[in-house]
C-alpha positions as CSV (number, residue, x, y, z in Angstrom):
1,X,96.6,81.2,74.3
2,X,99.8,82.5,73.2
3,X,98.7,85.9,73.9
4,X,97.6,85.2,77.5
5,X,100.8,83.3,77.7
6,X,102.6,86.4,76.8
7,X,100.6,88.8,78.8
8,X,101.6,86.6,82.1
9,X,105.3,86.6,81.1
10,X,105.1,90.2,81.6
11,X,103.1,90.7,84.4
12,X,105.5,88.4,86.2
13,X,108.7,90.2,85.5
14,X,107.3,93.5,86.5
15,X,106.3,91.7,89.5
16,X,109.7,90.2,90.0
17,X,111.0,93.6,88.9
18,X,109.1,95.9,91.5
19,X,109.7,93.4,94.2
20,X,113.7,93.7,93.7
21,X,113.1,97.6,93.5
22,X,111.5,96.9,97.2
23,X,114.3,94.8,98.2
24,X,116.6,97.3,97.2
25,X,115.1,100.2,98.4
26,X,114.4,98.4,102.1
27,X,118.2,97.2,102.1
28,X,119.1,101.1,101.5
29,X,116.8,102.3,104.2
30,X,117.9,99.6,106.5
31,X,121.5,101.1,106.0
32,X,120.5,104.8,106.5
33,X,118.5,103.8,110.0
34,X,121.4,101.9,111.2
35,X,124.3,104.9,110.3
36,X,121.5,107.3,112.2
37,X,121.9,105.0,115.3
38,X,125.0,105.0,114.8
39,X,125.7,108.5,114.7
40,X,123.1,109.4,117.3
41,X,125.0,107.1,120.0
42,X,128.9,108.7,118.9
43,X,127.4,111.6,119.8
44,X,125.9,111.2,123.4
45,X,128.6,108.8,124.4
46,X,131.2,112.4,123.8
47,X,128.6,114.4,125.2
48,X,126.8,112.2,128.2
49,X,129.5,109.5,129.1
50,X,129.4,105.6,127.7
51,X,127.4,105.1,130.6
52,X,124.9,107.5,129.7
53,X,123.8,105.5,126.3
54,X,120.4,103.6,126.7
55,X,119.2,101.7,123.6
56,X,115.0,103.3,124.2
57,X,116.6,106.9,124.6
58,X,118.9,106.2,121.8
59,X,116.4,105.2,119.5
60,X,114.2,107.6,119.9
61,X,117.0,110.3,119.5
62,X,117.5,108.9,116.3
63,X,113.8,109.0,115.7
64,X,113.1,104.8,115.5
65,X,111.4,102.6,117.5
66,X,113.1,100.9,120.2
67,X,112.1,97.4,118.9
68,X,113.7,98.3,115.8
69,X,117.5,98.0,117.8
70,X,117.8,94.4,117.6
71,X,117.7,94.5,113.2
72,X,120.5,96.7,113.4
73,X,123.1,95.7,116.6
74,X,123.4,92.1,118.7
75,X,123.4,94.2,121.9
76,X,124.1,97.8,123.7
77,X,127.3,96.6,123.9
78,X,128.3,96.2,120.5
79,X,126.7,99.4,119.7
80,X,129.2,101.3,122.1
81,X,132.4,99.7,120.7
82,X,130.5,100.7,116.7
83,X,129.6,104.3,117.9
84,X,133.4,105.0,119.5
85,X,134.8,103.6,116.4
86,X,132.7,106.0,114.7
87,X,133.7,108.7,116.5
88,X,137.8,107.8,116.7
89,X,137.2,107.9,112.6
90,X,135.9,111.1,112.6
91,X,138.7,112.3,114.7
92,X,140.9,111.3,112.4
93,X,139.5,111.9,109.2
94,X,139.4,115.8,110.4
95,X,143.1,115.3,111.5
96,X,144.2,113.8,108.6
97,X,142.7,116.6,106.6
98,X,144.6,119.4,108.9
99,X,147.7,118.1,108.1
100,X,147.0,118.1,104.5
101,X,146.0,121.7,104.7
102,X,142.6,120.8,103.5
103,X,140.6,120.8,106.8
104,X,139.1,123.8,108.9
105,X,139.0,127.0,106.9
106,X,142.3,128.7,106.9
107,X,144.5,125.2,107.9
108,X,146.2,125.3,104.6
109,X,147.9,128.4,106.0
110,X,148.9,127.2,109.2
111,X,151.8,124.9,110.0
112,X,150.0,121.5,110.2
113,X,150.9,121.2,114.0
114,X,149.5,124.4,114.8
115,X,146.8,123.4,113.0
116,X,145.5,120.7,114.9
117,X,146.1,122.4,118.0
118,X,144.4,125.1,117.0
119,X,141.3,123.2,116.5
120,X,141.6,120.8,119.1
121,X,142.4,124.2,122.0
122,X,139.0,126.0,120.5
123,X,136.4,127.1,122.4
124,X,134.4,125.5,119.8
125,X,135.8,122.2,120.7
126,X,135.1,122.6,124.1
127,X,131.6,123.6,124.2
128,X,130.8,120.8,121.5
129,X,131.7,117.6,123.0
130,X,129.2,115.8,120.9
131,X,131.2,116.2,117.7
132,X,134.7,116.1,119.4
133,X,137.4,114.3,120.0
134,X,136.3,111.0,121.5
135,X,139.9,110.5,123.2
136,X,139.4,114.0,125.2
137,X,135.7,112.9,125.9
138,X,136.3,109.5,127.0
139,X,139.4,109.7,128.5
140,X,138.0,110.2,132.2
141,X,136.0,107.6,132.3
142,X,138.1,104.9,130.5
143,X,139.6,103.6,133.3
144,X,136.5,102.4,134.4
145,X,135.1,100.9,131.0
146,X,134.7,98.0,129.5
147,X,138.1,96.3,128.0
148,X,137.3,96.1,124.6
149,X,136.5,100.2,125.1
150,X,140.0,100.3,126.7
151,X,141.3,98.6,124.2
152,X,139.7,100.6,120.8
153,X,140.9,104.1,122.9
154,X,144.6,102.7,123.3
155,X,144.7,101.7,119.4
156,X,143.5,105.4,119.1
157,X,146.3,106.9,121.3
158,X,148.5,105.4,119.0
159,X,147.0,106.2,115.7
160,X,146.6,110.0,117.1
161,X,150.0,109.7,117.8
162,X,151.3,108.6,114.8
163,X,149.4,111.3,112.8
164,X,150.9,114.0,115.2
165,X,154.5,112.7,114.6
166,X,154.0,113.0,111.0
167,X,153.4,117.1,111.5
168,X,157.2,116.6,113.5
169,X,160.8,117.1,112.8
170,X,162.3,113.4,112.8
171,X,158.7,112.3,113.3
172,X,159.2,111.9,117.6
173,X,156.7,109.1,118.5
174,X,157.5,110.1,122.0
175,X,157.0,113.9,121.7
176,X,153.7,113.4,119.9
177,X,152.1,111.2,122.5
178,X,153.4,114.3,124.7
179,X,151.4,116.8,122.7
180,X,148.5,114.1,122.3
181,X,148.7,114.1,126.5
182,X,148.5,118.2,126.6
183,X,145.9,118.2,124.4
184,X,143.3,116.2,126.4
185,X,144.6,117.0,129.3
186,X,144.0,120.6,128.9
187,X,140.7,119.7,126.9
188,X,139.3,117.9,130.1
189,X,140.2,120.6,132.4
190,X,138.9,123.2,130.3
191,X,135.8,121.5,130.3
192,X,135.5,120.7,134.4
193,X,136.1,124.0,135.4
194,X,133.4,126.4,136.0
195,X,135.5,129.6,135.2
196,X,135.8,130.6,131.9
197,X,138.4,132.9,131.6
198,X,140.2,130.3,133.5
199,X,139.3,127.9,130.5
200,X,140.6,130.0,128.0
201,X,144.0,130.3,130.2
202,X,144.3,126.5,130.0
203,X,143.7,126.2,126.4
204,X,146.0,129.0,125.5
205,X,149.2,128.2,127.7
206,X,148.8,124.4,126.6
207,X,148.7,125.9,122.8
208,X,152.1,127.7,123.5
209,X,153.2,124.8,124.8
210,X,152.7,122.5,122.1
211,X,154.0,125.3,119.2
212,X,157.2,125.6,121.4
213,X,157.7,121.6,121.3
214,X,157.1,121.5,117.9
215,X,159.4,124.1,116.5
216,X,161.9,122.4,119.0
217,X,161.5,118.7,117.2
């Protein structure tokens, strides 16, 4: 009896054990479906317009069903404002790391202003939307977004901002949200015209214009 008692003991913890293994294991695939989403949607909102994001097409991007949505997000909505945070992190995660020095390859040569510019006036930033800046993606269409998308992309101005001033002389609030103005300015026009030497013009007057501010600061 003992022995039988014994034997069930331990069938019931490994039971108890693989079934927390499951939990675990579902909990961690849960969390890598829902950062796929996630990323999948940052991506086509900078590439397609917010407008552009449909929960089926977006699923299916990501490579999950679309009646899978619902266990991840309350609504398209809140997946928007998660994806643009997403993408405004990004953004400054890579700009933090420019004016550390520790960024793109050859930053930590570059003055950390020139830097960012540098990056942000590519080519490669222009024909790659998708894993851009979500300021110069969005910044066309905000006007007619929701608030709360209005809302995140003004909190971002700022933040931008305030990293640029910290690459400044006297650290100008003022002049940086200049430069932050040049840069998606000339980011959004170097993307709308359909010439591309004209492009390149664009990008490279509005560089020389933000090196000549910042050795003025």
């Amino acid at each position: 009896m003992l022995i039988i008692m014994h034997i069930f003991s331990i069938m019931l913890i490994i039971q108890i054990v693989k079934r927390v293994t499951e939990m675990g294991y579902s909990q961690a695939q849960k969390a890598e479906s829902r950062q796929r989403v996630l990323e999948t949607a940052a991506r086509q909102i900078r590439e397609d317009g917010i407008e552009s994001l449909g929960v089926a097409d977006c699923m299916r991007r990501a490579g999950l069903t679309h009646g899978a949505f619902y266990g991840h997000f309350a609504s398209r909505d809140a997946l928007i404002v998660e994806a643009l945070e997403y993408a405004v992190a990004q953004s400054e995660k890579r700009i933090a790391a420019l004016n550390t020095g520790s960024g793109e390859a050859g930053s930590a040569k570059k003055d950390p202003l020139r830097a960012i510019a540098d990056v942000f006036l590519s080519d490669r930033h222009i024909r790659n939307p998708g894993s851009g800046c979500a300021l110069c993606a969005l910044a066309g269409e905000a006007r007619h977004a929701a608030p709360e998308i209005r809302e995140r992309l003004t909190l971002y101005v700022h933040r931008l901002a305030s990293q640029i001033a910290q690459t400044l002389a006297g650290h100008s609030e003022s002049l940086a949200l200049g430069i932050v103005a040049t840069i998606v300015g000339a980011v959004t026009l170097a993307r709308a015209v359909d010439d591309p030497e004209l492009a390149r013009s664009i990008l490279a007057g509005s560089l020389d214009l933000i090196v000549a501010q910042g050795g003025d600061a």
